[in-house]
C-alpha positions as CSV (number, residue, x, y, z in Angstrom):
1,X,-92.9,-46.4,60.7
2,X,-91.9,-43.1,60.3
3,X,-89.6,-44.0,57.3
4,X,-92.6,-45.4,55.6
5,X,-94.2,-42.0,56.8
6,X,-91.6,-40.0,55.3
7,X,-91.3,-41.6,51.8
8,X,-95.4,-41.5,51.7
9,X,-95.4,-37.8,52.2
10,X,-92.4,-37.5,49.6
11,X,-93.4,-39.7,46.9
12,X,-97.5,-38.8,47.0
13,X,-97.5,-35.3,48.6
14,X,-94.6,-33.0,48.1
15,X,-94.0,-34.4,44.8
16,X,-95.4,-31.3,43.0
17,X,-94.5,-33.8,39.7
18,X,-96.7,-36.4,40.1
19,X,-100.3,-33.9,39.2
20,X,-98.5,-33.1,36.0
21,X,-97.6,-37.1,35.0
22,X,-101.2,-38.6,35.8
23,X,-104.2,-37.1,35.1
24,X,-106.6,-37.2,37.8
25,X,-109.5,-35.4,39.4
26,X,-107.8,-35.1,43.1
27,X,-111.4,-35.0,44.8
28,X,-110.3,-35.1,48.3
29,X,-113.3,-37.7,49.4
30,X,-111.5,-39.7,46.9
31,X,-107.6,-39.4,47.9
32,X,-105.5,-40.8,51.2
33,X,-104.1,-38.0,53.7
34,X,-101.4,-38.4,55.7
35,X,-100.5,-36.1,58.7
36,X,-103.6,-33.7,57.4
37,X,-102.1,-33.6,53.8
38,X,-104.0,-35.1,50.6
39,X,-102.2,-36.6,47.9
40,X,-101.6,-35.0,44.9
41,X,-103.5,-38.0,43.3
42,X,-107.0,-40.2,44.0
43,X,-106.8,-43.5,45.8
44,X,-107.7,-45.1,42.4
45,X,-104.9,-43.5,41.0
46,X,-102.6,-44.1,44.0
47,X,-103.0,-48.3,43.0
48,X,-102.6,-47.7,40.0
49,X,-99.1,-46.2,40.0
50,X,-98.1,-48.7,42.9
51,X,-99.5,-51.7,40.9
52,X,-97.3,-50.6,38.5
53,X,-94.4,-50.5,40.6
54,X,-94.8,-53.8,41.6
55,X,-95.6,-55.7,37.8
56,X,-92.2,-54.9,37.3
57,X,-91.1,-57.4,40.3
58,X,-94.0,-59.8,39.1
59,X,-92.7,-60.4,35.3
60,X,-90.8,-63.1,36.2
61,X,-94.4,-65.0,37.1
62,X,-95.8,-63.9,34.1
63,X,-96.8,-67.4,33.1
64,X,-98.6,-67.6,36.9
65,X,-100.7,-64.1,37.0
66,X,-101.7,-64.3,33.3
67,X,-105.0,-65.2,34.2
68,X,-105.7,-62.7,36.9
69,X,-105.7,-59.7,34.9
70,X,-108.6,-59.8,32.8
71,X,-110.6,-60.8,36.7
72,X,-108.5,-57.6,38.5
73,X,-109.7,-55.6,34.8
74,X,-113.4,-56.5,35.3
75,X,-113.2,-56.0,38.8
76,X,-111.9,-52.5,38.6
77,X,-114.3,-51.6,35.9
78,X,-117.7,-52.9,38.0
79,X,-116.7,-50.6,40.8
80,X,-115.8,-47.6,38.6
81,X,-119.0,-48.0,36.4
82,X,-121.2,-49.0,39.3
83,X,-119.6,-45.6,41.7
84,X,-119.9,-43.1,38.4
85,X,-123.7,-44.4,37.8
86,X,-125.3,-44.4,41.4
87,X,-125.3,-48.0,41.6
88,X,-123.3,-47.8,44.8
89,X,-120.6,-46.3,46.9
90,X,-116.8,-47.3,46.6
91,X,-114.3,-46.7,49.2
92,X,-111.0,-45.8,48.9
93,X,-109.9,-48.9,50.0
94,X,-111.8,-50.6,47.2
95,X,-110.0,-48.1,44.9
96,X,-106.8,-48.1,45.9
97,X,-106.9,-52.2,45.9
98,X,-108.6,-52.5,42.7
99,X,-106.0,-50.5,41.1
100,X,-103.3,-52.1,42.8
101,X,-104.6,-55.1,41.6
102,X,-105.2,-54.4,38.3
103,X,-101.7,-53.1,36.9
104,X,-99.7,-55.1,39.0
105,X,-100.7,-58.3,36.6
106,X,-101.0,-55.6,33.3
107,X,-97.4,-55.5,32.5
108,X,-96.7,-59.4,33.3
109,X,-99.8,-60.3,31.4
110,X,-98.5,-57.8,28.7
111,X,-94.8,-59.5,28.6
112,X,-96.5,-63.1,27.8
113,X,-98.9,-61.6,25.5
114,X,-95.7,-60.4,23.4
115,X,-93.7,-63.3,23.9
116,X,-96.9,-65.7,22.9
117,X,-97.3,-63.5,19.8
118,X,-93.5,-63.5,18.6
């Protein structure tokens, strides 16, 4: 656990990089702490880059998660659109997951997209 710990607080809040690479609005009600320390990006943002982490290992099922993007897309855009008007709260569980979600099937879904094409 403290490995896990340790590469966290590395990868998401010492990494004085990451701000620069993805723009994001940091509001701390929106981010993960860890040990008292906020990440240098949101929770939505914090999906994002893992989900696209993980699409890399999920290209090989690209001809299994093709049809879960556009779902995870709509998804992530009902609880944006709905948070930014009023509609409702989001949590940054719901963030972090719907943009976990989301690019982890973008770059498969992007790969079968090309190869259908060509």
């Amino acid at each position: 656990m403290d490995l896990i710990r340790e590469f966290l607080i590395k990868v998401f809040v010492d990494n004085i990089y990451l701000h620069s690479f993805i723009s994001c609005h940091r509001l701390p009600e929106r981010s993960f702490f860890i040990q008292g320390r906020q990440f240098h990006i949101c929770a939505r943002c914090t999906g994002l880059l893992v989900g696209t982490v993980v699409s890399v290992l999920l290209i090989p099922a690209k001809n299994y998660v093709w049809f879960l993007f556009p779902i995870f897309l709509i998804i992530l855009v009902v609880d944006g659109v709905t948070q930014k008007i009023r509609l409702r709260q989001s949590n940054n569980l719901l963030r972090f997951s719907t943009g976990v979600t989301t690019t982890s099937t973008f770059i498969p879904f992007i790969f079968l997209l090309i190869t259908k094409l060509l």
